[in-house]
SETI-631826 format. One line per field, with one value per residue (C-alpha): residue in three letters; chain; x, y, z; residue number from 0. Coordinates in steps of 0.25 Angstrom, whole numbers, plus 5000, padded with zeros to 4 digits. Example, Ala and Ser with C-alpha at 12.3 -4.5 7.8 and 13.67 -1.06 7.14 Angstrom:
BEGIN
type c(ala:ser);
mol c(A:A);
x c(5049:5055);
y c(4982:4996);
z c(5031:5029);
seq c(0:1);
END
This chain:
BEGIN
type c(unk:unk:unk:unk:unk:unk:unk:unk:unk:unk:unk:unk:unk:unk:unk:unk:unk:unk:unk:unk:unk:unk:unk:unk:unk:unk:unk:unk:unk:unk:unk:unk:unk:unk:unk:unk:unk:unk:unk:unk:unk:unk:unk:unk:unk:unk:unk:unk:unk:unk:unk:unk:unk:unk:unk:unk:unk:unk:unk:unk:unk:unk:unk:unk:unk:unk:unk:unk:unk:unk:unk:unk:unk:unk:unk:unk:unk:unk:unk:unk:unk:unk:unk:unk:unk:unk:unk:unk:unk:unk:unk:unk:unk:unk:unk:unk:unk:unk:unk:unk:unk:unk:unk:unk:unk:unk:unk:unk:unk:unk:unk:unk:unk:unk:unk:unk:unk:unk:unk:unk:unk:unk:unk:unk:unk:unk:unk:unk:unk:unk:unk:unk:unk:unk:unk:unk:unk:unk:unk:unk:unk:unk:unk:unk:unk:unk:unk:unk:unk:unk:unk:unk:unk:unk:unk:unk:unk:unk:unk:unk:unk:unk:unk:unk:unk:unk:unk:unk:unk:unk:unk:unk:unk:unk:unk:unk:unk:unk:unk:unk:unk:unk:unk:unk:unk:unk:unk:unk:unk:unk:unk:unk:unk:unk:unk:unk:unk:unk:unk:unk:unk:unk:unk:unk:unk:unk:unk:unk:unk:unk:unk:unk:unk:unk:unk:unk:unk:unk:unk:unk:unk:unk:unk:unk:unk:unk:unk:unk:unk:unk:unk:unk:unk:unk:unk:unk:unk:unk:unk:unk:unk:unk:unk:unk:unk:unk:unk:unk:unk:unk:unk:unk:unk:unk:unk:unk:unk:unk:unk:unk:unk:unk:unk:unk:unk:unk:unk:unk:unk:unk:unk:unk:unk:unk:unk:unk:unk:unk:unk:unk:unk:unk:unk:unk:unk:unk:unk:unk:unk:unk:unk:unk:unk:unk:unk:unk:unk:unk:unk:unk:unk:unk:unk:unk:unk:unk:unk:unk:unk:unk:unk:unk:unk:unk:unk:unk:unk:unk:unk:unk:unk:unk:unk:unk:unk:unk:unk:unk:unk:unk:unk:unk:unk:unk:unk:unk:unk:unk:unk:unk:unk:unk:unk:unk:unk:unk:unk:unk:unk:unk:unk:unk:unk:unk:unk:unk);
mol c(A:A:A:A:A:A:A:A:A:A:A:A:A:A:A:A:A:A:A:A:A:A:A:A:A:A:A:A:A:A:A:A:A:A:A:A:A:A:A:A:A:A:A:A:A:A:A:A:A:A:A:A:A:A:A:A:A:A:A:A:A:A:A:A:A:A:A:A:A:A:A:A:A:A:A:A:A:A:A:A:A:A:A:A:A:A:A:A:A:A:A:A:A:A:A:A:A:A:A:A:A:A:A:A:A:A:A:A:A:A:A:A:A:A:A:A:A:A:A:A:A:A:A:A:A:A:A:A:A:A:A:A:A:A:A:A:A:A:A:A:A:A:A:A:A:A:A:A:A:A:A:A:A:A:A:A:A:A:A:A:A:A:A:A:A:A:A:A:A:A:A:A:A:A:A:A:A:A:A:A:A:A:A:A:A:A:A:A:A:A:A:A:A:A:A:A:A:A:A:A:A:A:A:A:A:A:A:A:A:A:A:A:A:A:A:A:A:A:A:A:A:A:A:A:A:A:A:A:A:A:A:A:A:A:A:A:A:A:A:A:A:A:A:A:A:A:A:A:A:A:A:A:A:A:A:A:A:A:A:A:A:A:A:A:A:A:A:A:A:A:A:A:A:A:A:A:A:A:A:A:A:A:A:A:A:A:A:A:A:A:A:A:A:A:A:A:A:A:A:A:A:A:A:A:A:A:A:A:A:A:A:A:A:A:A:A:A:A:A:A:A:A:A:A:A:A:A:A:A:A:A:A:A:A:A:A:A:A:A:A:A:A:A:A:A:A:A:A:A:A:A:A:A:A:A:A);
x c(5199:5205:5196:5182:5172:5171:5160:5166:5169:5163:5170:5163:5176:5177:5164:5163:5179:5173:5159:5156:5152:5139:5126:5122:5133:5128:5113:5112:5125:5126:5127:5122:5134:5145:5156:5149:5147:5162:5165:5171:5161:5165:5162:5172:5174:5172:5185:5184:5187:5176:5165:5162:5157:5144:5134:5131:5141:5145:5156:5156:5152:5150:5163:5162:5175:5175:5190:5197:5202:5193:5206:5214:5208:5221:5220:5206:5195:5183:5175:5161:5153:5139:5133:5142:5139:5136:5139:5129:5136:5150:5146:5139:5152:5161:5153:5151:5135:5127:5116:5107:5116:5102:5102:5118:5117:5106:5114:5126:5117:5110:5127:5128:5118:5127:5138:5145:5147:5147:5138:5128:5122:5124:5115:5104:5104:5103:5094:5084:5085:5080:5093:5096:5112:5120:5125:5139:5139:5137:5147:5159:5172:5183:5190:5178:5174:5188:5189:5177:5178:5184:5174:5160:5167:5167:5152:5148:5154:5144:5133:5141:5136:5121:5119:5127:5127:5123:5135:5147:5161:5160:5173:5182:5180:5166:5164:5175:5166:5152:5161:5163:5151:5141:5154:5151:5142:5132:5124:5129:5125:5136:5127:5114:5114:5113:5101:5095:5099:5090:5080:5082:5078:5088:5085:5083:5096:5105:5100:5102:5116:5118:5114:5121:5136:5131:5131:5143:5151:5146:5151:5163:5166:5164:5174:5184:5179:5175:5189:5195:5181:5187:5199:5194:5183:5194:5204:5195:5192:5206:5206:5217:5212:5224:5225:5217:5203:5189:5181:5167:5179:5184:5171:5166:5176:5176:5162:5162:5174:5164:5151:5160:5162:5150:5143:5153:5149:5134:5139:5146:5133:5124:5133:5134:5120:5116:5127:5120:5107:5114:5122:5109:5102:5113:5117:5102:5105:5119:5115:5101:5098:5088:5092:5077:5081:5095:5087:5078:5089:5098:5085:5084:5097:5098:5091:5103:5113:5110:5112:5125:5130:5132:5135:5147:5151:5151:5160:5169:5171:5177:5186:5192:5192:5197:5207:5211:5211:5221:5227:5232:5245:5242:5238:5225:5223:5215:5212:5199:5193:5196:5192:5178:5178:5180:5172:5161:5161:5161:5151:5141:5144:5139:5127:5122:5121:5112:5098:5104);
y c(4742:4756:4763:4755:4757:4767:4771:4762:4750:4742:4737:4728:4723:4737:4739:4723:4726:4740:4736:4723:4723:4733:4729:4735:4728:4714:4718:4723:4718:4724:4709:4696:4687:4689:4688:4696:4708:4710:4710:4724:4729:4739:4744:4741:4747:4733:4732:4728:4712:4712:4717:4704:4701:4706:4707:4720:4734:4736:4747:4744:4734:4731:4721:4713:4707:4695:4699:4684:4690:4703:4707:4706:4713:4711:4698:4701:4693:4689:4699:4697:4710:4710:4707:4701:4686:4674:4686:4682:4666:4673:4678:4668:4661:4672:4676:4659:4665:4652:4662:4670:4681:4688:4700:4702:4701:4712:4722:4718:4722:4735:4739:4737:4746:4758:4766:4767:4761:4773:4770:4781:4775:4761:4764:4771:4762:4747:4755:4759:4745:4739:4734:4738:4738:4741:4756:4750:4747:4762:4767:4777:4771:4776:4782:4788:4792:4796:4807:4813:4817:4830:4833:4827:4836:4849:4845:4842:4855:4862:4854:4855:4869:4865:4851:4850:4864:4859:4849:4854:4851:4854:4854:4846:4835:4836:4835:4824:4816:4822:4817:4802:4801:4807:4797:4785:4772:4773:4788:4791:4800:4811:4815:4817:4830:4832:4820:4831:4842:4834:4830:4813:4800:4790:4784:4795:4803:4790:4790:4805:4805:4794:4803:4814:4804:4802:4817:4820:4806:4811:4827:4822:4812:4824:4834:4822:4819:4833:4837:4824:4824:4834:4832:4816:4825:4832:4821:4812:4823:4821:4806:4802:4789:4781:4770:4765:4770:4769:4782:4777:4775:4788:4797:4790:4794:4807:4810:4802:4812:4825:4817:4813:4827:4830:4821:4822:4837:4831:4823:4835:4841:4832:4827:4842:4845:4831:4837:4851:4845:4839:4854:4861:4850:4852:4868:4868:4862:4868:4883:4884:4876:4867:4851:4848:4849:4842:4831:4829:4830:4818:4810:4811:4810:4795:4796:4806:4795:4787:4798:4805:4793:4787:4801:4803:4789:4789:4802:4795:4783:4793:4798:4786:4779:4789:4792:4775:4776:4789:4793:4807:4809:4797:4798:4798:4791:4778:4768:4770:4757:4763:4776:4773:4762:4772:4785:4774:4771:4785:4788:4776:4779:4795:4792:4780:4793:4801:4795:4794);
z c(4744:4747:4738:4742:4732:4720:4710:4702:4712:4723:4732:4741:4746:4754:4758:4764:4771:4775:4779:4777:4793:4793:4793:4783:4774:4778:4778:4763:4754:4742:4738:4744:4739:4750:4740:4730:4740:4744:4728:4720:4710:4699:4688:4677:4662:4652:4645:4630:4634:4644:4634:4632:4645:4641:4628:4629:4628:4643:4645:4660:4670:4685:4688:4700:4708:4716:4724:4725:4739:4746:4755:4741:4730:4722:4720:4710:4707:4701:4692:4686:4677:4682:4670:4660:4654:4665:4677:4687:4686:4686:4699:4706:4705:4709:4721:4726:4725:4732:4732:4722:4718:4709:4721:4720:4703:4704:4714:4702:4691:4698:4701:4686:4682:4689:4684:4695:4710:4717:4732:4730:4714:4719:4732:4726:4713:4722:4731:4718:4716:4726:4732:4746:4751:4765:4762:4766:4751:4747:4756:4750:4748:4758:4746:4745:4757:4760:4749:4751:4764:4761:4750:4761:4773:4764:4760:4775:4782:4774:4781:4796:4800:4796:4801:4812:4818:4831:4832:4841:4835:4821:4813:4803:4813:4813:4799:4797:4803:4794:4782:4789:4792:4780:4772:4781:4776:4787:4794:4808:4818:4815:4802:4812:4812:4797:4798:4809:4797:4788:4795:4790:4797:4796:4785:4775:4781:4777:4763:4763:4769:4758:4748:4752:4751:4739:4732:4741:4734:4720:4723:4729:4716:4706:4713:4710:4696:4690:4686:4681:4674:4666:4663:4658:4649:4644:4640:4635:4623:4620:4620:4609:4601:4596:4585:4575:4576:4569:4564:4572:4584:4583:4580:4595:4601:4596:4600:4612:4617:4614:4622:4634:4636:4636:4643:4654:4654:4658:4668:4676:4673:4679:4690:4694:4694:4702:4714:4713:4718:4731:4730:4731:4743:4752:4750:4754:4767:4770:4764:4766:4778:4769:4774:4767:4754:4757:4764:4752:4743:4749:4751:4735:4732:4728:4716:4711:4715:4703:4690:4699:4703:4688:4683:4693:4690:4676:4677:4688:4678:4668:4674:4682:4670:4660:4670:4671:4656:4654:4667:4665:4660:4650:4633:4632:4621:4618:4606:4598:4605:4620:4618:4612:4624:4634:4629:4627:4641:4646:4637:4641:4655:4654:4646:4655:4664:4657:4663:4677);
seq c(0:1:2:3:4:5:6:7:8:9:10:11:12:13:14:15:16:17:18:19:20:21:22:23:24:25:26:27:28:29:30:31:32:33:34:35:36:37:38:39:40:41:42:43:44:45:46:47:48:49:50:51:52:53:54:55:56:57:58:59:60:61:62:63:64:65:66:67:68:69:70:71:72:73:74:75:76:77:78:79:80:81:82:83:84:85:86:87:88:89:90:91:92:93:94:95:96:97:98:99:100:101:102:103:104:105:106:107:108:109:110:111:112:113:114:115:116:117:118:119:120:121:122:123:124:125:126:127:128:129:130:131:132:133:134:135:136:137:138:139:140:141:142:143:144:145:146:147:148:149:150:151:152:153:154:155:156:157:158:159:160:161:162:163:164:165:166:167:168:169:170:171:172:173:174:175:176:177:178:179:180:181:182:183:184:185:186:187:188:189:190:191:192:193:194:195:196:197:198:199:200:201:202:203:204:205:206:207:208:209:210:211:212:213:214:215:216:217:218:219:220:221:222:223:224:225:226:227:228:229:230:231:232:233:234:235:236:237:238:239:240:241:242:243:244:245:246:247:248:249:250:251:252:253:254:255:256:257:258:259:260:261:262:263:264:265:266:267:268:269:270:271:272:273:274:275:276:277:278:279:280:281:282:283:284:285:286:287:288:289:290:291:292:293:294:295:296:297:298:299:300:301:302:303:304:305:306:307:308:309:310:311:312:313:314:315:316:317:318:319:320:321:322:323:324:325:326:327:328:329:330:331:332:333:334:335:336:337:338:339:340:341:342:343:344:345:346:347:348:349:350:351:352:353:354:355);
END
């Protein structure tokens, strides 16, 4: 409940306790089944023992809990994988669904489909679909939202002198409060002067300060991933295998080590070059005065959501979980079995980003 939602986890526990109230919560649930929509989704690595679930190879799924008590989480509860044998019954039963559930089994699936949770590639991808949602529902954790403040208010004092040089008062108060606000669920008139700066109606300047939480979230992310990405690249070239081991076994594992590296090289590549496109758009507003090309440039920016999104992801899910699996300080050594189960993983995971 502290952390909130993650790219990995939902928690619609904390966003019904935090704002279950608006309208726009009630208006356009995320799902129409009361019990289901104050559930915690994630997605979660398939152990060897729950392989069986399905009858197809699936390294990871989308796990959804049903919490016995909501005030409690401690106490568990139920868990279903979308998609696993008899799912849909399992969950017509968890949830005590008197109604059709086929909308909320379509949101589940299209949830499915991404690697990760993260609010900015789950907005745009249900909105690709067809599938209209509150924007309570994409809102940044206060984890989150509480570390990036730093990082957001060094981005906005560059804006400040532009946008809001007829505004009285500027200072580190004045842009404490950019930061809550530009970091806030909903638009409010403190940001009016950058609408003015852009030249937006309503509408379009929401999408476009939406786009922009978005790149900043994703810079923010690689600043705190980029070195312990290279210290994980690093180690897992001197992953030790242990016990008995097969030639086929060993000779994956082998190569596997030489392709993570370099596929995680691609990944920085790509990563970096998607931020250098939001880089150049908003240097040409706060260097050369041009707010066109920003504007434009935030309008577009939901169709980069998708590729970033899943790229930033897959490295995020690297790291936590190599970093779960040999915290440092610890042997990094593993049975044949767990290694190729783990490089496997990674490497699925990199390649289903290639076409993104």
């Amino acid at each position: 409940m502290r952390t909130g939602s993650t790219g990995r986890v939902l928690n619609l526990v904390a966003i019904a306790a935090e704002s279950g109230h608006l309208p726009d919560h009630l208006a356009a649930p995320l799902f129409g089944n009361r019990i289901l929509n104050t559930s915690i989704i994630l997605k979660h690595r398939l152990r060897a023992d729950e392989l069986y679930l399905y009858d197809y190879l699936k390294p990871s799924a989308t796990k959804i809990i049903i919490p016995f008590d909501r005030k409690d989480l401690g106490l568990g509860g139920q868990s279903v994988f979308v998609g696993q044998y008899g799912w849909a019954e399992m969950l017509q039963e968890a949830t005590n669904a008197q109604a059709d559930l086929s909308r909320d089994i379509e949101v589940l699936q299209l949830l499915d489909e991404l690697p990760s949770l993260d609010p900015f590639v789950m907005r745009e991808h249900l909105r690709r679909s067809g599938v209209t949602v509150g924007d309570s529902y994409f809102a940044l954790s206060k984890a989150d939202s509480e570390s990036m403040r730093s990082f957001v208010a060094a981005e906005v004092s560059r804006l400040i002198e532009r946008a809001y040089r007829d505004v009285s008062g500027l200072g580190p108060a004045h842009t404490a409060r950019l930061v809550e606000a530009l970091l806030a669920t909903s638009v409010d008139a403190r940001l009016e002067p950058l609408r003015a700066t852009l030249a937006l109606d309503d509408d379009r300047f929401s999408e476009g300060i939406f786009s922009w939480k978005g790149f900043l979230y994703y810079k923010w992310m690689i600043t705190q991933l980029w070195r312990p990405l290279g210290e994980v690249g690093d180690e897992i070239s001197r992953l030790v295998i242990t016990g008995p081991r097969d030639i086929e076994g060993a000779r994956y594992v082998d190569l596997a080590k030489q392709r993570l590296r370099q596929s995680v090289m691609v990944e920085r590549q790509q990563i970096s070059r998607s931020l250098r496109i939001y880089e150049e758009a908003f240097d040409s507003l706060v260097r050369g005065g041009r707010p066109q090309r920003f504007r434009d440039f935030l309008l577009q920016a939901p169709d980069l959501f998708i590729g970033l999104g899943e790229r930033v992801g897959m490295v995020s899910h690297i790291v936590s979980f190599w970093r779960y699996r040999f915290p440092p300080g610890e042997p990094m050594r593993a049975s044949i079995e767990d290694a190729v189960d783990i490089l496997h993983d990674f490497e699925s995971g990199l390649a289903a980003t290639v076409d993104a």
